[in-house]
C-alpha positions in Angstrom: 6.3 16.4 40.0 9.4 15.0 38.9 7.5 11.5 38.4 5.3 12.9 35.9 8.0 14.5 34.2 10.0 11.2 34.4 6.7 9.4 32.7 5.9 12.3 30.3 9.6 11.7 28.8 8.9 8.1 28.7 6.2 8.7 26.6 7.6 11.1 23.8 10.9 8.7 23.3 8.9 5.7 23.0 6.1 7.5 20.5 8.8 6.9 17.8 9.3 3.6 18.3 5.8 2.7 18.2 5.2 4.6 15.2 8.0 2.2 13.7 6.8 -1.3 14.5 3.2 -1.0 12.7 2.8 -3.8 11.0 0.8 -2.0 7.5 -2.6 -4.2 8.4 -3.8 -1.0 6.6 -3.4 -2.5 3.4 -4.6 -5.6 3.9 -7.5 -6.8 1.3 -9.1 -6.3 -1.6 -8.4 -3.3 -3.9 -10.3 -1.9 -7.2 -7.4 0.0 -9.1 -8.3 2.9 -11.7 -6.0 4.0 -14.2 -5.0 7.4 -13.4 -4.9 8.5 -16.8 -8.1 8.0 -17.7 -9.9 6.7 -14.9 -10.9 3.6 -16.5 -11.3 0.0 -14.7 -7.5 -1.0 -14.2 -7.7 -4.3 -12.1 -8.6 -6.0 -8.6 -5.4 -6.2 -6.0 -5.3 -8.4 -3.1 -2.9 -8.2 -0.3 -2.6 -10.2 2.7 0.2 -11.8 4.9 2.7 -10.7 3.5 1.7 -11.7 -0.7 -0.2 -10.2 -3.2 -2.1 -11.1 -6.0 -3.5 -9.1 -9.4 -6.3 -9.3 -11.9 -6.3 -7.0 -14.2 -9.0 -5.7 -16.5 -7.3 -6.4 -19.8 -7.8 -9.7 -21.0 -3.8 -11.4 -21.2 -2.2 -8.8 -19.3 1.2 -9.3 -18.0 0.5 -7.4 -15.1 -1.8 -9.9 -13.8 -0.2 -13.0 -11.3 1.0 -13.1 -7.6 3.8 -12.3 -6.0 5.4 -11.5 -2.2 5.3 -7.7 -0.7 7.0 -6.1 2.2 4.2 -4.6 4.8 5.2 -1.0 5.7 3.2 1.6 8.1 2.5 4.3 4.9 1.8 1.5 2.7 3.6 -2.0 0.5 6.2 -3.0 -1.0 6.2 -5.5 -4.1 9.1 -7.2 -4.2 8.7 -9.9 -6.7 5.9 -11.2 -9.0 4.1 -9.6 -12.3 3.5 -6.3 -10.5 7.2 -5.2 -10.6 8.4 -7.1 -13.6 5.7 -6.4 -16.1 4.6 -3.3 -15.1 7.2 -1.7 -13.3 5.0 -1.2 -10.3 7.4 -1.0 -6.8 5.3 -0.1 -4.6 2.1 1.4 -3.0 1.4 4.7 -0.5 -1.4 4.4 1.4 -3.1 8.1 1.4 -6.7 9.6 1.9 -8.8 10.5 -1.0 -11.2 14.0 -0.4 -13.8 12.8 1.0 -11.5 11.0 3.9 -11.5 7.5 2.2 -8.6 5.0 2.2 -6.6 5.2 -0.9 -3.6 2.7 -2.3 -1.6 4.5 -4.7 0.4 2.2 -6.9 3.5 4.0 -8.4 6.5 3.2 -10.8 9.8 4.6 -10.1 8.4 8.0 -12.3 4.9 8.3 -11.0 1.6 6.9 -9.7 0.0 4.9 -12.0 -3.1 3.0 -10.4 -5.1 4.5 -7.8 -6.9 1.6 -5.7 -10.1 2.1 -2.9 -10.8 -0.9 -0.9 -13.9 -3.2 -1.9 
């Protein structure tokens, strides 16, 4: 009895630290971003080891280029690159739309701006 309560204990204090040491694969690949104001065609994202990369729909945006991003378990962190400086994107949550799809969130320091589903 005591054994199993020893293991049980285990368990519970390491949950935490497992939690903690995802690496945000979850993010990984290629996005289709909306506008959430409109809805309208925003852009492609790509994300993968650790860099990113942009397209947007609007010919000459400045929100378009590369840059590097920090993986996290909810979601990414753009740390340089067009994303942050041009457009004041920072980061984005990784979230489930209604119907139980994968959704990446891109957000300024105000608000969500782009809402991205996997293609």
């Amino acid at each position: 009895m005591r054994t199993a309560l020893a293991l049980t204990t285990l368990l519970l204090l390491a949950a935490p630290t497992a939690a903690q040491s995802l690496t945000g694969t979850g993010v990984e690949g290629n996005w289709g971003c909306r506008a959430n104001i409109d809805g309208t065609r925003a852009g492609l994202l790509t994300i993968y080891a650790g860099s990113y990369g942009y397209a947007s729909a609007n010919y000459g945006s400045a929100a378009s280029g590369s840059g590097n991003a920090e993986m996290a378990s909810n979601g990414v962190t753009f740390l340089d690159g067009n994303l942050p400086t041009n457009a004041g994107i920072i980061n984005g949550i990784l979230s489930f739309d209604a119907e139980g799809k994968d959704t990446l969130v891109l957000n300024t320091i105000e608000k969500g701006v782009l809402t991205c589903t996997p293609r």
